[in-house]
N, C-alpha and C positions, 0 to 999 in steps of 0.2 A: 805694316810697321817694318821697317826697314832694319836688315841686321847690323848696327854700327858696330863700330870698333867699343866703344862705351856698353855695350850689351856682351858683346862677344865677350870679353873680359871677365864682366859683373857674372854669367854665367856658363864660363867653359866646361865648368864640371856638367853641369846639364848637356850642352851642346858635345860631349866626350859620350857619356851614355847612349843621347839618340845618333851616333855614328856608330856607336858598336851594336845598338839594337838592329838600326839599319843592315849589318854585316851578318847578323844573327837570323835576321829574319831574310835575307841572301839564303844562306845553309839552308835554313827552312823549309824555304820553296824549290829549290834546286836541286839540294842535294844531301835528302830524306828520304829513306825509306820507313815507309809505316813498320815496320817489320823489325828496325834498329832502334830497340826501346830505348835503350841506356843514351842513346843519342836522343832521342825525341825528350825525354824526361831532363835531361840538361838543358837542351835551348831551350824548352817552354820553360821551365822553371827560372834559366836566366834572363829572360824577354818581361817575364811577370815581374819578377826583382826588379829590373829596368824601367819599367812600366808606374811600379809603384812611384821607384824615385823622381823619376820627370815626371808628373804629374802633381808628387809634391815641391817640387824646387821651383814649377813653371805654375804654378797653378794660378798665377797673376799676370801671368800671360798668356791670355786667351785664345788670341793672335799666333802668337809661336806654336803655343798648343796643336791648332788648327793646319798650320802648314807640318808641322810632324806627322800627323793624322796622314794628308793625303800622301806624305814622304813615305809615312812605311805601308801604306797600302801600293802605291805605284809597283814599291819592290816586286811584287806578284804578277804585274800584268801580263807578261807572257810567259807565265807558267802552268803547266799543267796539275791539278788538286790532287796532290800525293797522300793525302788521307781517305776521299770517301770515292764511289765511283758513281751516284746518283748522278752527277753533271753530264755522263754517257745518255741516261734517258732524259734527262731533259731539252739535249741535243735532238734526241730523235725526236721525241713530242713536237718540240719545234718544228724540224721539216717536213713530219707528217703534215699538221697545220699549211705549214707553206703547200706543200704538194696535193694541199684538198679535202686531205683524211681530216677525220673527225677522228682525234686522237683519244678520246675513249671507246670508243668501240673497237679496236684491235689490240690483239696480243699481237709482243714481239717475237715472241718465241714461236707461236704461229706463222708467221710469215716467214721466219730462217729456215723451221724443218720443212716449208713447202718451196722450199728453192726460191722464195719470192725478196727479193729488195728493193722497198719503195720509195726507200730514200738513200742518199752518198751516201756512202762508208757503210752501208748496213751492220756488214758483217762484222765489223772494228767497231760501233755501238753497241753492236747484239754482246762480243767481248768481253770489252770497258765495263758494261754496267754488269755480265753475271747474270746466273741463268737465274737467281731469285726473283733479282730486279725483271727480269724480261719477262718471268712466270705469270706475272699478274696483269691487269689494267692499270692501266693510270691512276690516281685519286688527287692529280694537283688543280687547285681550281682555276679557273678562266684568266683574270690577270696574271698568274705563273704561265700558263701557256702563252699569252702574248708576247712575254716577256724572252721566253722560247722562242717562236716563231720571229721574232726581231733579231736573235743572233740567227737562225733560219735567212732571215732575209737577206744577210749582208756577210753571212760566212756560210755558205749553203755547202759548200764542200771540202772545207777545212776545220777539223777536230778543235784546233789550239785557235784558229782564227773565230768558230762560237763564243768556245771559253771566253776570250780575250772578251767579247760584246757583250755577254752575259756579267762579267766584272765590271765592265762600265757602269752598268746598270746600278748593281750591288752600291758599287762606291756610292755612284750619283743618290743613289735611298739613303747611305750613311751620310754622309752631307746636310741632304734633307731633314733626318733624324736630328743632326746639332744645332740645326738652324732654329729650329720648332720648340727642341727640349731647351733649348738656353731661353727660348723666349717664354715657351711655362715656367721655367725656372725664375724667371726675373718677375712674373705675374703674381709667383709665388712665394717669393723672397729666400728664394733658395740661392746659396753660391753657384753662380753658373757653370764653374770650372768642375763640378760634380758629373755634369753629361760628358766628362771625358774620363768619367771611371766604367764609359762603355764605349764612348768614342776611340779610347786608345788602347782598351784591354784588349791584350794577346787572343786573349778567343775570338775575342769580335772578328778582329784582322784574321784571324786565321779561318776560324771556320765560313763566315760569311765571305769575303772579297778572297781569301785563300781556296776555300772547298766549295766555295759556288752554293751556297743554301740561302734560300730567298726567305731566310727568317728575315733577314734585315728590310727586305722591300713591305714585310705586311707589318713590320714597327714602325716603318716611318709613317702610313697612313694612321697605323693606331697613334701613336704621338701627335701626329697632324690632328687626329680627330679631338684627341685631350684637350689642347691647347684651341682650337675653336670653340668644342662644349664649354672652357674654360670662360670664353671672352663673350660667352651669350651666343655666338653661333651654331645653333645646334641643329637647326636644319641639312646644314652643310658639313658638319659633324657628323652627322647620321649617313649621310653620303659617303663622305671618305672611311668612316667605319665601314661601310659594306665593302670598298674598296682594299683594306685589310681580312675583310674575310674571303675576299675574292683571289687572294694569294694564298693563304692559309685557312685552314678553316678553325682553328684554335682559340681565336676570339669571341666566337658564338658562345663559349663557355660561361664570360665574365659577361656576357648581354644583357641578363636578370640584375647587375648590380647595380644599373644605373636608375633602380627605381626612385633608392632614397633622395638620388640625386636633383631629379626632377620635382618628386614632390614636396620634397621641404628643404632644400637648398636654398632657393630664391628667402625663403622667410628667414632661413640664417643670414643671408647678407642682408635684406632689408634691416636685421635687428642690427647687424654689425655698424653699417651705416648710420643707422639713427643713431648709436652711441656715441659715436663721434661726432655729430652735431651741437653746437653749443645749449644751453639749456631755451633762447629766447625762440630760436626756431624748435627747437624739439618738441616744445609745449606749445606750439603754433600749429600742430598736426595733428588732424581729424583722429580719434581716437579708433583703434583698431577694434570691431566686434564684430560677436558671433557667424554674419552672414558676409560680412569680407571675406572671414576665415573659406569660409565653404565658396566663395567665390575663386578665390585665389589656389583652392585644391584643386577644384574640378578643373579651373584653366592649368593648372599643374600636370594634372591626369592627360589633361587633351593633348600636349606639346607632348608627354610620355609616351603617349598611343601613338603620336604621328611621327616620332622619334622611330621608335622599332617598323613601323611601317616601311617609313623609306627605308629604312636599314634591309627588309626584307625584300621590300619590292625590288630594290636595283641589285643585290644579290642575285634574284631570280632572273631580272632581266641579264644581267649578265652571265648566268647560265644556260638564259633562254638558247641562245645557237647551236649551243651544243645537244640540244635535247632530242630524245625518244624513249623509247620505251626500256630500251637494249641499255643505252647508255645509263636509265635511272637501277638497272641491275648490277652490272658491271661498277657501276661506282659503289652502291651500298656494297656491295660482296667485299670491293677492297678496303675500301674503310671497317668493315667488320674483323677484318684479317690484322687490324692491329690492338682489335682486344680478345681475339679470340685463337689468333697463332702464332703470330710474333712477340720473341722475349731477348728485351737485350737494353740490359744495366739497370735490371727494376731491384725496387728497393723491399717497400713491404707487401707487395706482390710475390720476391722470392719466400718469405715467411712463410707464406701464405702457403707457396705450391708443396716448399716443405712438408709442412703440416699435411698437405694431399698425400705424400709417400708414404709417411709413417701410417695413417690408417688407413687410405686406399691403393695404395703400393701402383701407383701412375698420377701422371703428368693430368692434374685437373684445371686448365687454362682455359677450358671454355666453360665450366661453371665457374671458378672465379672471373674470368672475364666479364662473364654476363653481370655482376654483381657491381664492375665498376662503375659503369655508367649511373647506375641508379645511386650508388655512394656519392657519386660528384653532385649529382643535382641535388640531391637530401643537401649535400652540405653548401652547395652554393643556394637553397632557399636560405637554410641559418643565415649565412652569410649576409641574403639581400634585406630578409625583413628582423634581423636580432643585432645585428652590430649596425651601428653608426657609420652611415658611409655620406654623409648629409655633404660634406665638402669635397671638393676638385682632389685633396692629401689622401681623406678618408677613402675616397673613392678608387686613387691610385693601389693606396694600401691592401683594401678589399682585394682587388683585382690579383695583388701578388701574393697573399693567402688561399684562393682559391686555387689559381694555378700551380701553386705550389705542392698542393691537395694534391690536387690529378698527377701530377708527377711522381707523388710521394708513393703513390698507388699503383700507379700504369704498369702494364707488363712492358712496355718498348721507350727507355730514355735517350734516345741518342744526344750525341752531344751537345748540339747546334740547337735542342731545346728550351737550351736553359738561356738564350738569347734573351728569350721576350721575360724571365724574371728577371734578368740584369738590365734589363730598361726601365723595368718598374722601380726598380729598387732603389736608381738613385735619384729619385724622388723623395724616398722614404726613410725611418732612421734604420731601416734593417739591411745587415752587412754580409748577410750568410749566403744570398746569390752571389756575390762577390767571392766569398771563399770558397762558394760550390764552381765559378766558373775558372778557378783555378787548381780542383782535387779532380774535373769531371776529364783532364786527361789520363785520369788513373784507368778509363771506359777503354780507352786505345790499348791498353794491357791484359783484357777482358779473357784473352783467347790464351795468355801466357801462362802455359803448364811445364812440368819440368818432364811428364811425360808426349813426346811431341806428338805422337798420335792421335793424344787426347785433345777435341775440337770444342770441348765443352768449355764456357767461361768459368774464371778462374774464381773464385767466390769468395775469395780471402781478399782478393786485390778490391773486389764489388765493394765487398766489407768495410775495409778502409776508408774509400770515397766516404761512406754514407757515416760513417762512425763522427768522422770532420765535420761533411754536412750537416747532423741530426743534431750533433754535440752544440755548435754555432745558434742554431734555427731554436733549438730549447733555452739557451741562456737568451737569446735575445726575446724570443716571444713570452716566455714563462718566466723567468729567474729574475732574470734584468728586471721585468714590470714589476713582479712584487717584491722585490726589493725595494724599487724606487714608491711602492703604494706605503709601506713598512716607513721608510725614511719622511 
């Protein structure tokens, strides 16, 4: 759609905003320091304000929409991620990959205090990412690593020239992601111009195509996979799901939800369907009984069974390469380390440890640790076999409850988390990933004490975030419903 003079007119005031967002998200990437809050807390806040407005003025323009999208992500392309330093190791994982290594099996930090550099810039990676990041192994899975190993391939010795291929990437997922959600959206009868309340929100661009975190690449498979489960392809659906867990591994979470979906799904559209039939044909068809029923479950069951199979199987094969003995330690130990040592912007998790001080006077993060996982699945069986998740909506919705769970709980939220509820979400009538993905830069203030020695997070600022968060997530899940059940 072509910008005429009749458009540019009908909406300057729109086309005024996305120039000065443009200008704003300039500053941004350039010329930000994470460290200049009062700066950082202005632009996001006016980018969001921004954000809000074009998205309402244009939201009928799809099209327009769409080329703002790749306008302010471009902003970014040769810049380096001024908020997180993760991008440092995924640079190295990359050319280890290229250079042969099997990037779980080596510390980095190992190789620098032995004088060894087995890839460019070692010691400018070893840096960038910080001795925490370098302390451990790996835990990204196989599709992230390729994804690595491709800026590897074609920026092997330049820092900002990875970056730059690794954002192509990102982008190219967000793309993917609009193309797929506008077309479940339209299966679903949803306004399309909804996938741009994650297409053009300030987080998205910033943390994904800004800060280089490949939550964006294992949503666009997860959307991908919705929108084919949705249209009867679930073969192929179960594919590209394992293809999202192969970037991330976060989605094996919601894996259990898709029981109601297979087994009594199909019998809610068949009933849907035959409603809408006129009466001469409805009454024309073989009446439904008891041994259909049990036919139509068990072929229900079988497609469920072969559903998670593939899901499992190409997972595995897709870890296959990397495998040994060494590597199945080295990964469990670090994935362990993010319920069991790592704390950073938990919510009822801090309660929790709280509570550990006043009667055991230390830090209990590895008994409650051990406690979350078993918390998640208790609540993600409620979730599979007690609530209704029969349709493609239910099923969405499921999925942003549970996760929302695990988060509510986790001892480590970083920002770029809350990515994969804000895809859910607009699908669904709940608006509070929305307002979480605008209070979650309160995280970047985490460290801000008035005492500057003190390295502790700041707990009041935690406070805040979650008060927003929690306040939203209760009116709309509890309040709002039984009001509307009362009414």
């Amino acid at each position: 759609m072509a910008l005429n003079s009749n458009f540019l007119k009908r909406h300057k005031i729109a086309l005024l905003l996305v120039l000065t967002s443009m200008i704003f998200y300039g500053v941004f990437a350039y010329n930000l320091l994470r460290t200049d809050y009062v700066k950082l807390l202005t632009l996001y806040g006016a980018l969001f304000y921004l954000f809000y407005k074009i998205v309402g003025l244009l939201k009928h323009q799809t099209k327009v929409l769409t080329y703002v999208a790749f306008g302010f992500r471009a902003v970014f392309i040769i810049a380096i991620p001024n908020l997180s330093q993760d991008f440092y190791r995924f640079i190295w994982d990359g050319r280890m990959l290229v250079e042969g290594f099997n990037p779980y099996l080596y510390n980095v930090e190992n190789f620098i205090k032995s004088g060894v550099f087995p890839v460019a810039q070692a010691q400018e990676l070893y840096n960038g990412m910080g001795v925490l990041n370098a302390s451990h192994y790996t835990n990204y899975p196989p599709i992230s690593q390729v994804c690595y190993a491709i800026s590897g391939l074609f920026a092997g010795k330049s820092i900002l020239g990875s970056a730059v291929v690794m954002r192509l990437i990102i982008i190219a997922a967000d793309f993917g992601t609009l193309h797929f959600g506008k077309k479940l959206m339209e299966k679903l009868e949803i306004p399309s111009y909804h996938i741009f309340w994650y297409i053009l929100n300030p987080f998205i661009i910033i943390e994904l195509t800004g800060n280089l975190h490949f939550e964006g690449v294992m949503i666009f498979f997860l959307v991908w996979s919705l929108y084919l489960l949705h249209i009867g392809k679930w073969h192929w659906a179960a594919l590209v799901f394992a293809l999202s867990v192969s970037v991330k591994l976060m989605p094996l979470i919601i894996l259990p939800l898709f029981f109601q979906w297979f087994t009594k799904q199909n019998v809610v559209a068949n009933n849907v369907k035959q409603s809408v039939k006129n009466d001469e044909i409805a009454t024309s068809l073989p009446p439904r009984n008891d041994e259909n029923k049990e036919v139509s479950t068990a072929l229900n069951l079988t497609k469920l069974i072969l559903f998670y199979t593939i899901v499992g199987v190409t997972t595995l094969l897709l870890f296959a390469p990397f495998y040994s003995s060494e590597f199945i330690n080295n990964y469990t130990n670090t994935v362990a380390l993010w319920f069991n040592n790592f704390e950073f912007n938990g919510s009822l998790y801090y309660l929790a440890r709280e509570i550990g001080y006043v009667f055991r006077n230390r830090n209990e993060i590895a008994i409650i640790g051990a406690y979350i996982p078993k918390l998640v699945v208790l609540f993600v069986l409620i979730i599979t076999f007690l609530r209704n998740n029969k349709t493609t909506l239910q099923l969405i919705s499921a999925m942003l409850l549970v996760l929302s769970f695990y988060y509510f709980i986790a001892t480590t939220v970083h920002p770029w988390y809350i990515a994969t509820l804000l895809i859910l979400s607009v699908f669904t009538k709940y608006k509070f990933p929305l307002v979480w993905s605008f209070v979650i830069i309160f995280s970047y203030l985490a460290y801000l004490n008035v005492n500057k020695e003190d390295k502790s997070e700041n707990l009041w600022v935690i406070a805040l975030e979650y008060i927003i968060v929690y306040g939203v997530f209760i009116w709309e899940v509890f309040i709002k419903k039984a009001s509307k059940k009362e009414a």
